[in-house]
N, CA, C and O atoms as a GROMACS GRO file, in nm:
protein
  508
    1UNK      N    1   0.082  -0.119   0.000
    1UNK     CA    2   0.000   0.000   0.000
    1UNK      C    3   0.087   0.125   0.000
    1UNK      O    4   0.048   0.233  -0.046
    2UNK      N    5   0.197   0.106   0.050
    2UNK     CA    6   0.303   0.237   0.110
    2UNK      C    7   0.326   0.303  -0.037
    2UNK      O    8   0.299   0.415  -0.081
    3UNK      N    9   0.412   0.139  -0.118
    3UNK     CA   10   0.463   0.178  -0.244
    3UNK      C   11   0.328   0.234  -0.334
    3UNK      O   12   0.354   0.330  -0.406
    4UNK      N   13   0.242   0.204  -0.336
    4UNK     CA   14   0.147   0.249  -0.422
    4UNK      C   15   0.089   0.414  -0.364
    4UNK      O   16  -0.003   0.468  -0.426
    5UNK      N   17   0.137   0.467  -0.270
    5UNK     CA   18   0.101   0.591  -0.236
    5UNK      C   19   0.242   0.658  -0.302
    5UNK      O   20   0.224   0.719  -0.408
    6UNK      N   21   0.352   0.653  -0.260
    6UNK     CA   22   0.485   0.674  -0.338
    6UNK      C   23   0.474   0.674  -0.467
    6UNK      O   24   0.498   0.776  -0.532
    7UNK      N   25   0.442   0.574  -0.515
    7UNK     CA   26   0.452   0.618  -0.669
    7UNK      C   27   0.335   0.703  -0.749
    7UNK      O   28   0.326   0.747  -0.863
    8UNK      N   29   0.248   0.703  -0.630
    8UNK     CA   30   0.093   0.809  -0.695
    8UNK      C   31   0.199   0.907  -0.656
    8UNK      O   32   0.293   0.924  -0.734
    9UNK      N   33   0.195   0.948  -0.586
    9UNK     CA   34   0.296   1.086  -0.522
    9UNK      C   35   0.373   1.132  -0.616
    9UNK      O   36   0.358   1.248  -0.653
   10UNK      N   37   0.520   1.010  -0.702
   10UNK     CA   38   0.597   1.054  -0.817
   10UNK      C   39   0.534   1.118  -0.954
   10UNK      O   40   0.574   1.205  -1.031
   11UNK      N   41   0.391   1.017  -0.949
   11UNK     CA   42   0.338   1.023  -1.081
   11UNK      C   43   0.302   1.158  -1.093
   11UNK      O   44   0.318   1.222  -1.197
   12UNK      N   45   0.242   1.215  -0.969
   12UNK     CA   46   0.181   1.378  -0.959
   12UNK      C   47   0.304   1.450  -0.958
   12UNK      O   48   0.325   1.526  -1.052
   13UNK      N   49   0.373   1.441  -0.883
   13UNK     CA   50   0.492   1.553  -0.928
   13UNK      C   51   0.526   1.581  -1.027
   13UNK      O   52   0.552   1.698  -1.055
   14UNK      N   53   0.541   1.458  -1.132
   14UNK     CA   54   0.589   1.464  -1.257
   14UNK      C   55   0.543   1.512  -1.388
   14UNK      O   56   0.594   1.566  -1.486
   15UNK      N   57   0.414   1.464  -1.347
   15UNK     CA   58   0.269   1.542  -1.422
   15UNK      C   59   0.276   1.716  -1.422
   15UNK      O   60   0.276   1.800  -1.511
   16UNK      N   61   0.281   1.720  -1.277
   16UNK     CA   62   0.299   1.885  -1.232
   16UNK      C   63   0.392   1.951  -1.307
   16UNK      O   64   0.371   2.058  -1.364
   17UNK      N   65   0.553   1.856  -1.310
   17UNK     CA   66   0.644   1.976  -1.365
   17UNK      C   67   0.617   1.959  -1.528
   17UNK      O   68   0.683   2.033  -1.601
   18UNK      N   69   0.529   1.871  -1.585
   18UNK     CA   70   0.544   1.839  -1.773
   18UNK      C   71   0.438   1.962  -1.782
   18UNK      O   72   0.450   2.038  -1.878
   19UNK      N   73   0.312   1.992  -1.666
   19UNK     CA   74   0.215   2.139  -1.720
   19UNK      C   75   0.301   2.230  -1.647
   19UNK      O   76   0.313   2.333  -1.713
   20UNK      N   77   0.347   2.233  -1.569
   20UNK     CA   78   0.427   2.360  -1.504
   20UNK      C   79   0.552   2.426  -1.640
   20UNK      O   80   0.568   2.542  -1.674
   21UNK      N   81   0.614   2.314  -1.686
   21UNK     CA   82   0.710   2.340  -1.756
   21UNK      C   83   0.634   2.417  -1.945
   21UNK      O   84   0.684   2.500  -2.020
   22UNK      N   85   0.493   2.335  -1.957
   22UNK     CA   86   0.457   2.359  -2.086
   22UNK      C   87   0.386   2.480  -2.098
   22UNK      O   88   0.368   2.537  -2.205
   23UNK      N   89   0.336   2.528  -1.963
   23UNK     CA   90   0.228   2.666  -1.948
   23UNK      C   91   0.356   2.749  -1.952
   23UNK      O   92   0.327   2.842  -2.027
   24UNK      N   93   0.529   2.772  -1.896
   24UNK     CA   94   0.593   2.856  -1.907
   24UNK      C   95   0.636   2.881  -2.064
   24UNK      O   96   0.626   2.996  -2.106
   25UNK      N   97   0.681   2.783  -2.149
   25UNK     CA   98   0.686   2.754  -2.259
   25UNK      C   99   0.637   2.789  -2.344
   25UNK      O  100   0.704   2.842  -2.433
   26UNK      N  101   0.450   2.772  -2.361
   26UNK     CA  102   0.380   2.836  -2.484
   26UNK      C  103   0.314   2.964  -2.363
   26UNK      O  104   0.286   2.958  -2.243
   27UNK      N  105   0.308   3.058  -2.453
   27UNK     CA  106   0.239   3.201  -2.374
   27UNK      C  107   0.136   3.215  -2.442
   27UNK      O  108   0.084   3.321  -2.407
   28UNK      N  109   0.070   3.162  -2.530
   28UNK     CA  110  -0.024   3.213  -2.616
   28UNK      C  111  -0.020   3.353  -2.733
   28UNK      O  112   0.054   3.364  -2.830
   29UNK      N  113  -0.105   3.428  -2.696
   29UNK     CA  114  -0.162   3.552  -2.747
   29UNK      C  115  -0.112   3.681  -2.688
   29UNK      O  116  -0.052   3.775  -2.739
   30UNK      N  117  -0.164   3.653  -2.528
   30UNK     CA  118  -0.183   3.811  -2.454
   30UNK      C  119  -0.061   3.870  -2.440
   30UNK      O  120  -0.068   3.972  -2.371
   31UNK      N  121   0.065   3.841  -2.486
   31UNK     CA  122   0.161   3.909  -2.501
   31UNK      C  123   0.144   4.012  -2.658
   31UNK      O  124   0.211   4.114  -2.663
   32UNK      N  125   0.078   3.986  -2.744
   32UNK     CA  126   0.094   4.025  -2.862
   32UNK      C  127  -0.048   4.137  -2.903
   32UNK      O  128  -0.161   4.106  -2.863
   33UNK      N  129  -0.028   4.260  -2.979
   33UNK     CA  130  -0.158   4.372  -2.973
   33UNK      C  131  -0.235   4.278  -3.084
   33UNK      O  132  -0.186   4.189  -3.153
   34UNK      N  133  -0.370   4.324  -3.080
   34UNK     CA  134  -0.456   4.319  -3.149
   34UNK      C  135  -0.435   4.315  -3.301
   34UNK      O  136  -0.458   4.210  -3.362
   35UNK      N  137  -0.400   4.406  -3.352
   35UNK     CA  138  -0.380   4.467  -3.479
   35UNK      C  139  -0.265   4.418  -3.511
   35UNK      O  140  -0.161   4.419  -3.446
   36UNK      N  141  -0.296   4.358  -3.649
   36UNK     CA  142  -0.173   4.270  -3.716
   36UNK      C  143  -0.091   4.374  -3.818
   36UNK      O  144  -0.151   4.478  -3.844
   37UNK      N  145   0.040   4.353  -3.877
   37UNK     CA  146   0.108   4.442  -3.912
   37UNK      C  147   0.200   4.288  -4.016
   37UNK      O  148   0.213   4.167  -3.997
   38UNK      N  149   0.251   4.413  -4.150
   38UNK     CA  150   0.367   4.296  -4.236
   38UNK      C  151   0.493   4.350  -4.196
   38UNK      O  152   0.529   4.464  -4.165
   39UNK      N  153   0.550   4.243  -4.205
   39UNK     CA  154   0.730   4.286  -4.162
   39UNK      C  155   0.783   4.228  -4.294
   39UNK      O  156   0.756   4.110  -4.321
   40UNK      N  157   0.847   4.290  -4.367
   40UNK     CA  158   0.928   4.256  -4.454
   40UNK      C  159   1.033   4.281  -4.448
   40UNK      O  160   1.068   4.398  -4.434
   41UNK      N  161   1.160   4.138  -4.459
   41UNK     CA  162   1.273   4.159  -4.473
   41UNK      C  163   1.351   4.042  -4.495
   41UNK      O  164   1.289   3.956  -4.556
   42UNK      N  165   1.479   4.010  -4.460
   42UNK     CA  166   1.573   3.852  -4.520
   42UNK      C  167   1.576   3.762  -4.395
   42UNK      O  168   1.601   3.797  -4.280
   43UNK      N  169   1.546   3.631  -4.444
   43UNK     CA  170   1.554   3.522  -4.335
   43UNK      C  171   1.722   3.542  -4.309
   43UNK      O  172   1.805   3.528  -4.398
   44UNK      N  173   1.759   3.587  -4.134
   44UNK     CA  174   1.888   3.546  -4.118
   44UNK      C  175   1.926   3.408  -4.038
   44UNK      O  176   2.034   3.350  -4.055
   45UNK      N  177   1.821   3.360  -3.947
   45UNK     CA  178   1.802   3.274  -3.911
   45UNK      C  179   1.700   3.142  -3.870
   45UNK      O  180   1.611   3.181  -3.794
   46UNK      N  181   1.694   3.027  -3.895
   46UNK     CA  182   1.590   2.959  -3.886
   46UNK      C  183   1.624   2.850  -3.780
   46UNK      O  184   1.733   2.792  -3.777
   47UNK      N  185   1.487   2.821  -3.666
   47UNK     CA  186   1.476   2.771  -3.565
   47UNK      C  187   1.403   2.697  -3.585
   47UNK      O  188   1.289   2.740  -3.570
   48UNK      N  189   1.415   2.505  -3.639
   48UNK     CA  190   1.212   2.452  -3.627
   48UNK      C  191   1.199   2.341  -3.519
   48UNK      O  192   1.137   2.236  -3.501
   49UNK      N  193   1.305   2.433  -3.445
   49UNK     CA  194   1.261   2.319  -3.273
   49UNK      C  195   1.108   2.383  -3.216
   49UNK      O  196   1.014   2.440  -3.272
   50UNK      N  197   1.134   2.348  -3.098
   50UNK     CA  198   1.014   2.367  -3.007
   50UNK      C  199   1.050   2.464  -2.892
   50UNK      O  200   1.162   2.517  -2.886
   51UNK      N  201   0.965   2.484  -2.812
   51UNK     CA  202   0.852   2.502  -2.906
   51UNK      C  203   0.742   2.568  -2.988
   51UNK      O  204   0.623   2.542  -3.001
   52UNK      N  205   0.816   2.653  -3.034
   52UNK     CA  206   0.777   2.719  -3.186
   52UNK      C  207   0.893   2.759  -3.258
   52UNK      O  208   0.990   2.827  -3.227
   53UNK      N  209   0.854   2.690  -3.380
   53UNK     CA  210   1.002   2.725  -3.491
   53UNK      C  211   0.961   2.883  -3.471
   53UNK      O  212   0.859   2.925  -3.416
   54UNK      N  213   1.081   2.970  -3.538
   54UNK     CA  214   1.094   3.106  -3.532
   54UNK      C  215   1.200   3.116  -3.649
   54UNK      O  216   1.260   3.025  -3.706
   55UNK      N  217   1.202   3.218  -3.664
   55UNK     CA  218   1.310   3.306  -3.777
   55UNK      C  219   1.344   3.414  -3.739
   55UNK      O  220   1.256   3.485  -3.690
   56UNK      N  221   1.442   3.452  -3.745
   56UNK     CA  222   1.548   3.586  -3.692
   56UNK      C  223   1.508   3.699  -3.830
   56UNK      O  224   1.578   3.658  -3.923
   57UNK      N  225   1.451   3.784  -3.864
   57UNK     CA  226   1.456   3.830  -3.980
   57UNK      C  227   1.506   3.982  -4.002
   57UNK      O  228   1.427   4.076  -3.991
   58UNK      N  229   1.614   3.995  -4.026
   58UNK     CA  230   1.664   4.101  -4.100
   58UNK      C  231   1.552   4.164  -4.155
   58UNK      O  232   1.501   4.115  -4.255
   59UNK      N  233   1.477   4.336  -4.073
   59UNK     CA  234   1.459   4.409  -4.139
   59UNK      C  235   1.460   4.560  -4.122
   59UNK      O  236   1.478   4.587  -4.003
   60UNK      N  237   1.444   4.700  -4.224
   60UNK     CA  238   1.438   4.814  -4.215
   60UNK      C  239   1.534   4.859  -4.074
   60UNK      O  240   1.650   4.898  -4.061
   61UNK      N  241   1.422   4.830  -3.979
   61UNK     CA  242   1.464   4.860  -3.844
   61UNK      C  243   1.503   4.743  -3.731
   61UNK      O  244   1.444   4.726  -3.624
   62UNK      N  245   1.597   4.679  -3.772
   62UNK     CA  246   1.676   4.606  -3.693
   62UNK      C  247   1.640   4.381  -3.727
   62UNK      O  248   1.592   4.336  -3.831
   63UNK      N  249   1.664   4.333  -3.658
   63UNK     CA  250   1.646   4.204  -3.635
   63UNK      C  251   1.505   4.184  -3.577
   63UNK      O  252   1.479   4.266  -3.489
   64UNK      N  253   1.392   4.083  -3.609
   64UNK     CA  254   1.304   4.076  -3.533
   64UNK      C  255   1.307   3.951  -3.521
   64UNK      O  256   1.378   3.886  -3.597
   65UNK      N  257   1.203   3.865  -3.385
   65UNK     CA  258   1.215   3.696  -3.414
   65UNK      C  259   1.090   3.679  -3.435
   65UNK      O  260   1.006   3.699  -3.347
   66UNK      N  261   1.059   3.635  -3.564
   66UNK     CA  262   0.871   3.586  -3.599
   66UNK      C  263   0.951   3.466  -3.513
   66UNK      O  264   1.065   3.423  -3.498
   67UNK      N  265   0.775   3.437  -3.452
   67UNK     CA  266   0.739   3.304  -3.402
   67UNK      C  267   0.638   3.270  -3.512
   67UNK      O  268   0.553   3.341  -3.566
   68UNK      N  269   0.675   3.119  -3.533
   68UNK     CA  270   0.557   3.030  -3.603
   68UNK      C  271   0.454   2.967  -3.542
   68UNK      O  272   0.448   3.010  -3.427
   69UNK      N  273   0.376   2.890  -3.563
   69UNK     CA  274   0.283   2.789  -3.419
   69UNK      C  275   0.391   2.710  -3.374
   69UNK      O  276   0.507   2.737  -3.404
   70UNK      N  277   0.350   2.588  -3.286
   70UNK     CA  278   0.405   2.448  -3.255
   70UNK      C  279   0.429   2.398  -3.382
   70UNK      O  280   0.370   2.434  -3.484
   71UNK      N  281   0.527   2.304  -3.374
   71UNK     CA  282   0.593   2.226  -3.490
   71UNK      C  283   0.490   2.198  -3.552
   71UNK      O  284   0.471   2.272  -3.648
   72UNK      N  285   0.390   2.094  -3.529
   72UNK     CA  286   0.310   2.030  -3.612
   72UNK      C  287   0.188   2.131  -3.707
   72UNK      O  288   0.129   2.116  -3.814
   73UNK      N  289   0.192   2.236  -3.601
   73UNK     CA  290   0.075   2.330  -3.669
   73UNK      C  291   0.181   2.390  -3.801
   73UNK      O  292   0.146   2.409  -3.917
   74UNK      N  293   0.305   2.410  -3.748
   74UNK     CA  294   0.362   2.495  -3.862
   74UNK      C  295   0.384   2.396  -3.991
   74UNK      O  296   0.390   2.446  -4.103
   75UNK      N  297   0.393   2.264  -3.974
   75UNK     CA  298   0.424   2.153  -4.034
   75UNK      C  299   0.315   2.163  -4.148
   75UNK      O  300   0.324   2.177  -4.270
   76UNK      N  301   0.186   2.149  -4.042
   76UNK     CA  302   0.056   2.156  -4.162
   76UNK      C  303   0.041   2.255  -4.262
   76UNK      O  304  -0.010   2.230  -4.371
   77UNK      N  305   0.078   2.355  -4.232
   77UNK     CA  306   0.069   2.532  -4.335
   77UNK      C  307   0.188   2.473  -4.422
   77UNK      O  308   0.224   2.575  -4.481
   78UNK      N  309   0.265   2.377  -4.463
   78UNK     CA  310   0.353   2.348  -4.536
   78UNK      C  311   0.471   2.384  -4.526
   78UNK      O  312   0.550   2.345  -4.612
   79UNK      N  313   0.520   2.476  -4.408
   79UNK     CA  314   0.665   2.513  -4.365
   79UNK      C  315   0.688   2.420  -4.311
   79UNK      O  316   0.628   2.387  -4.209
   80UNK      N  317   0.814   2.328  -4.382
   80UNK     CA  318   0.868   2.253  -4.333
   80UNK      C  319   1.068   2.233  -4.324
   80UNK      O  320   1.115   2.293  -4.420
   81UNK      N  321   1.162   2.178  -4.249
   81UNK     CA  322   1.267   2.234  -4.254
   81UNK      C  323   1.274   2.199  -4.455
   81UNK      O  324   1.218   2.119  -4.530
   82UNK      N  325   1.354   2.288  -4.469
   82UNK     CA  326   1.402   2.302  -4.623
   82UNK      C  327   1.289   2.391  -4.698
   82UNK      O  328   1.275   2.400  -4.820
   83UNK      N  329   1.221   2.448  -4.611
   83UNK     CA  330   1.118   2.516  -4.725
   83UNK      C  331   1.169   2.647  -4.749
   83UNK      O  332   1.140   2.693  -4.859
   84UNK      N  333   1.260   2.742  -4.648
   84UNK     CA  334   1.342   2.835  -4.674
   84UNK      C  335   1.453   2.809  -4.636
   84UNK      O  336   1.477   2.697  -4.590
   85UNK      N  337   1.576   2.932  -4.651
   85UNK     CA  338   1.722   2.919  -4.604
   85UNK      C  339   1.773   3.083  -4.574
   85UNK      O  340   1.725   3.191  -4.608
   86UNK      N  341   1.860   3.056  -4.516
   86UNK     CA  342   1.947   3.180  -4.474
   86UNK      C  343   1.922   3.288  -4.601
   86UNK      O  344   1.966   3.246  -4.708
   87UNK      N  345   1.861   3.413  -4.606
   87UNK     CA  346   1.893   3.508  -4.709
   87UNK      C  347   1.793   3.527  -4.767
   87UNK      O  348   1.757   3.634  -4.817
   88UNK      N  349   1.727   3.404  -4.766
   88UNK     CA  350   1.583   3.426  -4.873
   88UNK      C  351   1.476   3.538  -4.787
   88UNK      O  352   1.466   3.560  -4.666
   89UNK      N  353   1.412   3.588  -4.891
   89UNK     CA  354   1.330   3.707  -4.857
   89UNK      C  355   1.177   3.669  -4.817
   89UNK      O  356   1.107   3.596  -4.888
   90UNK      N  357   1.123   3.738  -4.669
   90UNK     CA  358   1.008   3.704  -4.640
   90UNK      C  359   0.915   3.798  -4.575
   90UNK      O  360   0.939   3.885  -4.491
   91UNK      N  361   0.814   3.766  -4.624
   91UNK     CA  362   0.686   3.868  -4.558
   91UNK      C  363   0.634   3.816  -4.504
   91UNK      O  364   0.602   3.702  -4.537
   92UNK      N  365   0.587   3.889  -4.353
   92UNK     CA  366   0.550   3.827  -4.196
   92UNK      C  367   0.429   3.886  -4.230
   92UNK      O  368   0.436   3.979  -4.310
   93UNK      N  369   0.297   3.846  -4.180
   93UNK     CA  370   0.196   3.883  -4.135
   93UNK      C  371   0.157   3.837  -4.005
   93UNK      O  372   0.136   3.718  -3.980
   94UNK      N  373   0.147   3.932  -3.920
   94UNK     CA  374   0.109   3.879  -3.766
   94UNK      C  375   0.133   4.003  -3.683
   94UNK      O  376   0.178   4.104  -3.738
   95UNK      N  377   0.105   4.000  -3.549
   95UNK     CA  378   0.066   4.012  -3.450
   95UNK      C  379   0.203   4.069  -3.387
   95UNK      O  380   0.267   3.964  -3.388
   96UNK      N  381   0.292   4.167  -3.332
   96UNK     CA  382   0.375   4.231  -3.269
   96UNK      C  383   0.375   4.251  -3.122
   96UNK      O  384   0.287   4.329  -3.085
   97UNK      N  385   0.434   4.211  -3.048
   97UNK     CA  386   0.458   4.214  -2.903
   97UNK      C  387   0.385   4.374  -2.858
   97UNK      O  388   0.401   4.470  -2.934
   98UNK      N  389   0.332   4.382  -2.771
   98UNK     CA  390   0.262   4.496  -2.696
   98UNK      C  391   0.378   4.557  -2.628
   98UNK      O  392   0.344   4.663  -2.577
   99UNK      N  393   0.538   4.520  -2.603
   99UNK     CA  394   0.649   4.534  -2.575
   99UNK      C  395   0.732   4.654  -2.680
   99UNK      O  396   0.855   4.659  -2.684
  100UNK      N  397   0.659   4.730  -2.748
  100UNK     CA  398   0.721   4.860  -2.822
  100UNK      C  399   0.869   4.849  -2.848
  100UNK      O  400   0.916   4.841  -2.961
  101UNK      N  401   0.949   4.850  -2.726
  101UNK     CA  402   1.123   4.819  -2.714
  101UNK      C  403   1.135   4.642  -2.787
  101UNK      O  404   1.250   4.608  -2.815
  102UNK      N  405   1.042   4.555  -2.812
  102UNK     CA  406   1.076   4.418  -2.814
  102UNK      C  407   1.043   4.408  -3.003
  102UNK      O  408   0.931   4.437  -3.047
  103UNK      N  409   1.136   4.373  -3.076
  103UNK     CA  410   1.112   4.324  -3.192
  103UNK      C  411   1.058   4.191  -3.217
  103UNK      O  412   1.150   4.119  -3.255
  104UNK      N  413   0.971   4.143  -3.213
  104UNK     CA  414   0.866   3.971  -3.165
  104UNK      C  415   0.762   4.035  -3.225
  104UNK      O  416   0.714   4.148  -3.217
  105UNK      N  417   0.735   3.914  -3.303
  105UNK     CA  418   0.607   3.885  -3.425
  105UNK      C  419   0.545   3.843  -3.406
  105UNK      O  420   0.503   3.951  -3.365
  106UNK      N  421   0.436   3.746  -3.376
  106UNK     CA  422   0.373   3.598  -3.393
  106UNK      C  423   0.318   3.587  -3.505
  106UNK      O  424   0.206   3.638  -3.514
  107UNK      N  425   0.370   3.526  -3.611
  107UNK     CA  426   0.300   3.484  -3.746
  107UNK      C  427   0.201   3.438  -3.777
  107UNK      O  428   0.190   3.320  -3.744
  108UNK      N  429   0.100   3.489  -3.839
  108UNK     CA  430  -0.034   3.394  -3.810
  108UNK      C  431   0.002   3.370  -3.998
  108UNK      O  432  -0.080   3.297  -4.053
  109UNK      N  433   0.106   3.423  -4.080
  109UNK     CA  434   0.100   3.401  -4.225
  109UNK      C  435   0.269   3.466  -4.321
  109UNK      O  436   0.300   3.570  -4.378
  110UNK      N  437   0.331   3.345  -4.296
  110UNK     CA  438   0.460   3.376  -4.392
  110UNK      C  439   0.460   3.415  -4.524
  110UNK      O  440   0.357   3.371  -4.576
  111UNK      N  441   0.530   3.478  -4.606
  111UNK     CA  442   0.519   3.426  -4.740
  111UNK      C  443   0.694   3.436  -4.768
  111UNK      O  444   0.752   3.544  -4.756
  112UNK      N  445   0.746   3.342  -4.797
  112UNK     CA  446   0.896   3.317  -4.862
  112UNK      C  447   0.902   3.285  -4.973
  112UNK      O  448   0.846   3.188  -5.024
  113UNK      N  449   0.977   3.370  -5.029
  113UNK     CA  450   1.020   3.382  -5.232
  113UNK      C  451   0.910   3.307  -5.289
  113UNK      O  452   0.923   3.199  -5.346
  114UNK      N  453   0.775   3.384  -5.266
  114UNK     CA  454   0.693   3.398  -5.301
  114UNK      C  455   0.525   3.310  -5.294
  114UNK      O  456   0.410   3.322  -5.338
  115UNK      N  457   0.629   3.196  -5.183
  115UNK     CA  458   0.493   3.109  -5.175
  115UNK      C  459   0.502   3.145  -5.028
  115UNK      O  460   0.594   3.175  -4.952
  116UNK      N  461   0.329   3.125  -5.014
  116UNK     CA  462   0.287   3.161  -4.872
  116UNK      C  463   0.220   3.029  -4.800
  116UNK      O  464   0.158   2.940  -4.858
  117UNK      N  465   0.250   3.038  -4.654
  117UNK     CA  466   0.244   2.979  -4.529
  117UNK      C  467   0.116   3.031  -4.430
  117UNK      O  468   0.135   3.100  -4.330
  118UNK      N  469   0.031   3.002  -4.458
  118UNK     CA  470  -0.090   3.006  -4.355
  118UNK      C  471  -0.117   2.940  -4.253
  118UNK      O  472  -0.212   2.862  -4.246
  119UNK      N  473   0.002   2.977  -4.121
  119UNK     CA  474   0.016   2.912  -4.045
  119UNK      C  475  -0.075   2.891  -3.962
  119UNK      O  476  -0.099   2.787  -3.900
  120UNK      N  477  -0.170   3.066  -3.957
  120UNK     CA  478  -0.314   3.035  -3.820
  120UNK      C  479  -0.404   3.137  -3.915
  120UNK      O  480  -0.434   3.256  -3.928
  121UNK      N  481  -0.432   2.982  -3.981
  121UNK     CA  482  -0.575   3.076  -4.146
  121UNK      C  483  -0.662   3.129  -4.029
  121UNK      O  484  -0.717   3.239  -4.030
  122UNK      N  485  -0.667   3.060  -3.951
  122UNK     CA  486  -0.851   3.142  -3.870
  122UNK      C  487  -0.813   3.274  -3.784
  122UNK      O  488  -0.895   3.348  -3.729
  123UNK      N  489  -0.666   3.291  -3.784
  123UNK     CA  490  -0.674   3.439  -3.735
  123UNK      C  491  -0.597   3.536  -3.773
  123UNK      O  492  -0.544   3.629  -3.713
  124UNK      N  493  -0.595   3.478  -3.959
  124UNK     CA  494  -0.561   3.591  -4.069
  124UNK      C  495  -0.643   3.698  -4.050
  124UNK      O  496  -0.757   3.651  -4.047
  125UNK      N  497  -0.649   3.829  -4.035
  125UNK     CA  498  -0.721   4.014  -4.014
  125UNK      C  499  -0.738   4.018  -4.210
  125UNK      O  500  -0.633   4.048  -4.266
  126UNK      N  501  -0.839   3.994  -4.289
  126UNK     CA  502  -0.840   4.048  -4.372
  126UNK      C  503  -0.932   4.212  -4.386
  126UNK      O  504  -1.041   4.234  -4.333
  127UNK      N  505  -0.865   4.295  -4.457
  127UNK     CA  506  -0.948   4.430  -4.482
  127UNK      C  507  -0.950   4.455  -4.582
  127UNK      O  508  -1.010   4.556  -4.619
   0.00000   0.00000   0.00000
């Protein structure tokens, strides 16, 4: 009986730190304003770990890091590794940190040398 309270005990801790660790990890939205904006400029760097691929992008006014979704969401919009590279040119559509001083995107729609990535179609802003 002892051991079976012990290992309920491990199992919850462990549980605890996999949502403790994944709620610090993804932030959602409420970091990012309302009103979506394009960033255009050159892929300098590409990230498609977790968890969210990102790109470093060279533009106008400095370096910014688009975030993409989670791997698999970005997977489905057809960005996959090899779909761009260092240099190639891209237009961000998304969502900008409420952080004014912070260059951070969240992409809801890539487009690289000329084909586009609809990473979060349901919360493309069309006008």
């Amino acid at each position: 009986m002892r051991i079976s309270m012990i290992r309920k005990s491990i199992a919850a801790a462990a549980l605890a730190a996999v949502f403790a660790t994944g709620a610090a990890a993804h932030h959602g939205w409420s970091w990012a304003e309302a009103e979506q904006m394009e960033l255009t400029g050159t892929i300098q760097q590409i990230s498609m770990g977790g968890p969210h691929p990102s790109l470093d992008v060279a533009a106008a006014d400095g370096v910014w890091r688009v975030e993409l979704g989670n791997p698999r969401q970005t997977e489905r919009s057809g960005f996959i590794e090899g779909s761009a590279k260092n240099g190639d040119a891209i237009v961000a559509l998304g969502n900008r940190s409420q952080d004014a001083s912070e260059k951070r995107l969240k992409a809801v729609r890539i487009t690289v040398s000329g084909k586009r990535y609809d990473i979060y179609p349901e919360r493309i802003q069309t006008n």
